[in-house]
C-alpha positions as CSV (number, residue, x, y, z in Angstrom):
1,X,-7.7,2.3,3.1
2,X,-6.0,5.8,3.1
3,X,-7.2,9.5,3.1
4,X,-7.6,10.7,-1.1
5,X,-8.0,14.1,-2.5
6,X,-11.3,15.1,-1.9
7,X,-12.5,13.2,0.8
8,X,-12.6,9.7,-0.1
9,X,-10.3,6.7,0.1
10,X,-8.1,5.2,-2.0
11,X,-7.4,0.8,-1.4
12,X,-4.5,-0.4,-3.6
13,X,-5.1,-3.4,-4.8
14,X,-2.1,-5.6,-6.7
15,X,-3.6,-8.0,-9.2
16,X,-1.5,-9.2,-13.2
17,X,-2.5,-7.1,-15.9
18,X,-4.8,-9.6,-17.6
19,X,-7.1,-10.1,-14.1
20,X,-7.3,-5.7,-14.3
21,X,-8.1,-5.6,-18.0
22,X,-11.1,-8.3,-17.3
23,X,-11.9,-6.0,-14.8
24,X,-12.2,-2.8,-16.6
25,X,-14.0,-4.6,-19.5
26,X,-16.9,-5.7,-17.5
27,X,-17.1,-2.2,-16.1
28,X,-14.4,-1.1,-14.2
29,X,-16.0,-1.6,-11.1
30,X,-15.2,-4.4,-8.4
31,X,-16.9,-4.8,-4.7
32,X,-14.9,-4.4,-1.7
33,X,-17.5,-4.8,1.7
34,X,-20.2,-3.1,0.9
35,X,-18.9,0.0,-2.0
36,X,-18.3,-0.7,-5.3
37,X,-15.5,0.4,-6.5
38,X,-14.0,2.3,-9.4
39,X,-10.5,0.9,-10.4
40,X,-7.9,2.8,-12.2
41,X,-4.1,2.6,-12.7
42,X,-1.8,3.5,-10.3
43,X,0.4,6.6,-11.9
44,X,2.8,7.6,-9.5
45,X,4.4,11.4,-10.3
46,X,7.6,12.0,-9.4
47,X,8.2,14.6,-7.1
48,X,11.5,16.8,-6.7
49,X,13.0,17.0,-3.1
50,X,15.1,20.2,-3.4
51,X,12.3,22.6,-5.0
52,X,9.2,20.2,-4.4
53,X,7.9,20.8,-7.4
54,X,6.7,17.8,-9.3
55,X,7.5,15.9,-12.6
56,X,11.5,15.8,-12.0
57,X,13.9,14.7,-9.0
58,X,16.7,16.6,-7.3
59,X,19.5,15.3,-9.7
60,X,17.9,16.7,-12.4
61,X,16.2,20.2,-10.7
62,X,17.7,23.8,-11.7
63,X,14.6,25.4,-9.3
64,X,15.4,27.1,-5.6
65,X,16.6,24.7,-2.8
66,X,13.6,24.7,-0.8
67,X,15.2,21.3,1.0
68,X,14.9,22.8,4.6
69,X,12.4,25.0,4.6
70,X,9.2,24.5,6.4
71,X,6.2,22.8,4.0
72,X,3.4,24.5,5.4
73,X,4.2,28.3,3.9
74,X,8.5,28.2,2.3
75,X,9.9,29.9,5.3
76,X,13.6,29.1,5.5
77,X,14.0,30.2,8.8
78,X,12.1,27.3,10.4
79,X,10.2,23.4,9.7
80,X,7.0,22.5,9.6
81,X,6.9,20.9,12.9
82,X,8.1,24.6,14.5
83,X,5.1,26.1,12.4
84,X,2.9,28.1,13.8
85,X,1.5,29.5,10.7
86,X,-1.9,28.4,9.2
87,X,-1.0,26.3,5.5
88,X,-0.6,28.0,2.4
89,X,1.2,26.2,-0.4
90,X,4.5,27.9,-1.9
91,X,4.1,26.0,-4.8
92,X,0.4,27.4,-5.9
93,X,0.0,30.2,-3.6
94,X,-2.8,29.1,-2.2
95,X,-4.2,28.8,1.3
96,X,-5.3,25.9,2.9
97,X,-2.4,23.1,2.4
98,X,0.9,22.1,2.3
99,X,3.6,22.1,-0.6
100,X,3.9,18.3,0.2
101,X,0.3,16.8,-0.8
102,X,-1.9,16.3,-3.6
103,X,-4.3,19.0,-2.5
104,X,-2.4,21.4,-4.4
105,X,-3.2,22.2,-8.1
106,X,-0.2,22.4,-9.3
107,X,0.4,18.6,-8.1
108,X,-2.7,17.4,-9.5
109,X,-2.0,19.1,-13.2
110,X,1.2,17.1,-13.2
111,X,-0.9,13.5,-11.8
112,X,-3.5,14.5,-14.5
113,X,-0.7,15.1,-17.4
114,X,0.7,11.8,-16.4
115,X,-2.5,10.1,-16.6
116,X,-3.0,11.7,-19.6
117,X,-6.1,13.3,-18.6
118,X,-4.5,16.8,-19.4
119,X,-6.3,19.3,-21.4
């Protein structure tokens, strides 16, 4: 189990396509312990390591080189680990996170567009 958006967990569980589509006919839903649990497919975005913005990678990136700059706020002049500076996303502009996790909007458009969830 690991730490989700929005305060829950996420379990990845491997199985063949056929034993997930039986699955998500008879509900979608499986037991693990005590929760039942939703399943969906894994969609893994790709995420750019110069400008860390997400839906491209470095080779292929024409945005700023944000490569050593600190993730908690885009200051060049330092990392995150040096940071003394509460978190506020370059990315979004919003407080309260880093440019580097799925709490930011602008990463959660590009998961939703990938899942194909986007409106």
């Amino acid at each position: 189990m690991r730490p989700a958006y929005g305060d829950s967990q996420t379990a990845t569980l491997a199985t063949s396509e056929n034993a997930a589509r039986k699955i998500k006919s008879a509900g979608g839903q499986i037991r693990i312990g005590w929760i039942q649990c939703s399943i969906e497919e894994r969609v893994d975005v790709k995420r750019c390591y110069k400008c860390w913005e997400a839906g491209h990678v470095a080779a292929n990136c024409s945005g700023p080189d944000r490569k050593n700059a600190c993730l908690n706020r885009g200051a060049a002049d330092h990392r995150a680990k040096e940071c003394k500076s509460e978190k506020h996303c370059p990315l979004c502009e919003e407080a309260g996170h880093r440019a580097d996790t799925s709490k930011c909007p602008k990463f959660r458009e590009a998961l939703n567009k990938a899942k194909g969830n986007y409106l």
